[in-house]
PLY file of the C-alpha trace (Angstrom):
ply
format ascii 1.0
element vertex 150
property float x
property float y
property float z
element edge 149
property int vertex1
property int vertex2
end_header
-29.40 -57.26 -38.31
-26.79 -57.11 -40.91
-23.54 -58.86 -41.29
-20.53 -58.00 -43.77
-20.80 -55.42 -46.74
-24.41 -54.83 -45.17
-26.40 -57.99 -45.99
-29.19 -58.49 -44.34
-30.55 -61.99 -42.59
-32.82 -63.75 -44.53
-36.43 -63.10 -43.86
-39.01 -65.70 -43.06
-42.26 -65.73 -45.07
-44.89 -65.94 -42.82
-48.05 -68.41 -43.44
-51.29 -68.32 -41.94
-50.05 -71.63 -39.58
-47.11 -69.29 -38.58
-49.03 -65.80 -38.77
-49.76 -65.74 -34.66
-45.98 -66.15 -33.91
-44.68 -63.16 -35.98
-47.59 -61.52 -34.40
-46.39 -61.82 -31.07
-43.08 -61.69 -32.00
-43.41 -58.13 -33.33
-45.51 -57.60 -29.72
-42.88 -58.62 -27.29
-43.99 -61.88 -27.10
-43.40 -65.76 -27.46
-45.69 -67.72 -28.59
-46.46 -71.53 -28.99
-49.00 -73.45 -29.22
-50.56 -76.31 -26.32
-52.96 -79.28 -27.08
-56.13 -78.88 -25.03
-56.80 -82.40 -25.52
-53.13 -83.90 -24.42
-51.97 -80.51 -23.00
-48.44 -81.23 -24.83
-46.88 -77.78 -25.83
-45.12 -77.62 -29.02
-43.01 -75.48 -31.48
-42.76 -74.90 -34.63
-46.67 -73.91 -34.98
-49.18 -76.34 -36.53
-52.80 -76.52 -37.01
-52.53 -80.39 -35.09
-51.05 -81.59 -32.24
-47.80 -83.15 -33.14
-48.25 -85.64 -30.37
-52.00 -86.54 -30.63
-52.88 -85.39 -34.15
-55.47 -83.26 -32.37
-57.17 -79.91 -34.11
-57.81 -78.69 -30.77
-55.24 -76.73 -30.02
-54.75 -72.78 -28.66
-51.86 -70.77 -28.79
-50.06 -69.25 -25.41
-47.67 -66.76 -24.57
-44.85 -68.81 -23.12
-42.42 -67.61 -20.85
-38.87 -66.73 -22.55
-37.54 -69.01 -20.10
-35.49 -71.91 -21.60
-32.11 -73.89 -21.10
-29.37 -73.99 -23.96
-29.74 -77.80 -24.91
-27.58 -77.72 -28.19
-25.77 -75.96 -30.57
-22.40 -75.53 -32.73
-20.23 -72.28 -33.44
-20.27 -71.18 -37.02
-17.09 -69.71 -37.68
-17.62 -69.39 -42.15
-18.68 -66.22 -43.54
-22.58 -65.94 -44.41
-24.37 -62.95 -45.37
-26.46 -61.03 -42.72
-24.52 -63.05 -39.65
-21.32 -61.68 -38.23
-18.95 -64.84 -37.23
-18.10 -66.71 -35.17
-22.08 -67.25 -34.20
-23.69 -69.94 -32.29
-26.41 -72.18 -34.10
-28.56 -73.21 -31.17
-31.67 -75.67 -29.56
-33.28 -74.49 -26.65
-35.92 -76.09 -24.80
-38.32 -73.90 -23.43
-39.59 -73.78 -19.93
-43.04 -75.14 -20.94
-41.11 -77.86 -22.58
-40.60 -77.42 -26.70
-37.44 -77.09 -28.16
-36.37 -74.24 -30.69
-33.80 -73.33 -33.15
-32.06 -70.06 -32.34
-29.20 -67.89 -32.26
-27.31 -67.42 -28.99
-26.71 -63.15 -28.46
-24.89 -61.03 -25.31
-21.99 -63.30 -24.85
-18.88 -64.93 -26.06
-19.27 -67.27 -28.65
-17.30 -69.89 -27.28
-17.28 -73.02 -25.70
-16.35 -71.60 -22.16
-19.09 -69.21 -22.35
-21.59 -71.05 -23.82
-22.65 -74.07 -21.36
-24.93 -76.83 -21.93
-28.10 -76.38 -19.45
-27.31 -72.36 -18.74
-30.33 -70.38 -18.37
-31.09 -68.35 -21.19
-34.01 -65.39 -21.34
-35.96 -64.60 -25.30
-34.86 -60.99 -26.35
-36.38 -59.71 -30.00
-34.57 -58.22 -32.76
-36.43 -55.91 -35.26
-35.69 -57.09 -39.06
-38.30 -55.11 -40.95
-41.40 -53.59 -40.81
-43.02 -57.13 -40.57
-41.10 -59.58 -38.86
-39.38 -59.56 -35.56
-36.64 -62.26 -34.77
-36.62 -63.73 -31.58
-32.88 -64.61 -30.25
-31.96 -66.46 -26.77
-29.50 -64.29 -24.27
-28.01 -65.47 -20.77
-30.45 -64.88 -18.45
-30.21 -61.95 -15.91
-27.52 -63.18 -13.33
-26.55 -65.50 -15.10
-22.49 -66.58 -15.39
-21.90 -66.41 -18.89
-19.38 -63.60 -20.36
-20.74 -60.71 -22.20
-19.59 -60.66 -25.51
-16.65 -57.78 -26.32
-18.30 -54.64 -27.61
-21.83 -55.92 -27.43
-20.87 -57.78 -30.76
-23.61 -60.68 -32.01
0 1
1 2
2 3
3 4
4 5
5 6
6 7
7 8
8 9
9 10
10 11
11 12
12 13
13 14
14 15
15 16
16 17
17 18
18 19
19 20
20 21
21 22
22 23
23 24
24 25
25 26
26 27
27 28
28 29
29 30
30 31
31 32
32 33
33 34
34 35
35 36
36 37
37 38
38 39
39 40
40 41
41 42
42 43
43 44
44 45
45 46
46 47
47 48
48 49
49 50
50 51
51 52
52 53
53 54
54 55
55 56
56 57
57 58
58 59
59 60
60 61
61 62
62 63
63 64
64 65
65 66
66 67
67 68
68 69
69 70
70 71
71 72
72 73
73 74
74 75
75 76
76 77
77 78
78 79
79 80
80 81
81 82
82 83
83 84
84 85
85 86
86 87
87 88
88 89
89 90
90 91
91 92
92 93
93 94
94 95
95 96
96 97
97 98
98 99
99 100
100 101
101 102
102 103
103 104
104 105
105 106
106 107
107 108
108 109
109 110
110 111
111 112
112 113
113 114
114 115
115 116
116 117
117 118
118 119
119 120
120 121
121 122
122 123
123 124
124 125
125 126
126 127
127 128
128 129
129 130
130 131
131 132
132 133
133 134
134 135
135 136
136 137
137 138
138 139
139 140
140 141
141 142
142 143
143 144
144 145
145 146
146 147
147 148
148 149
């Protein structure tokens, strides 16, 4: 995605704690990881459990499902993001929160309600690493945004 003049977002650097998310990013797919011992899922990934300390932990494709639980409208100019844009938590249907960008709909107050479903949709940045964003989920209230805009 690119913003003003052409700049680009920044890039994450994948590790190899992180390397199974940009995997299934690039695939389609989100992933986090679940405790086997507690069964707590979590995000961002970890080798341990962040509520047991566990090592035994496997990674799952969740569901794209989640609920906006947070965010603010950045209205300031910032390279690779067109304004205004919504800096937002989520909390996933299987429970962890994430930070995200709301896309598909006004970036306003009236449009963007505390608790409204929300589905994942991915965003190709480079050969490498696919971004997933949060949209209103399919029947869903929300107003599209004019012109498709992000």
């Amino acid at each position: 995605m690119s913003g003003p003049g052409g700049a680009t977002r920044p890039i994450p650097q994948p590790t190899p704690e992180t390397e199974h998310f940009w995997e299934g990013t690039k695939a389609g797919e989100l992933r986090i990881q679940r405790c086997q011992d507690c069964e707590g899922a979590y995000f961002p990934p970890r080798p341990f459990c962040p509520h047991c300390s566990s090592r035994n932990v496997a990674v799952e494709v969740a569901s794209g499902r989640a609920t906006l639980y947070s965010y603010v409208i950045h209205h300031r100019e910032v390279p690779g993001f067109e304004s205004p844009y919504a800096i937002a938590v989520v909390e996933l249907e299987e429970g962890p929160r994430m930070m995200t960008n709301i896309v598909d709909c006004e970036q306003t107050p009236e449009a963007l309600e505390l608790d409204m479903a929300l589905e994942v949709t991915f965003e190709e940045q480079d050969d490498t690493i696919t971004l997933p964003f949060f949209r209103p989920a399919e029947g869903s209230q929300s107003r599209p945004a004019a012109g498709g805009a992000r």
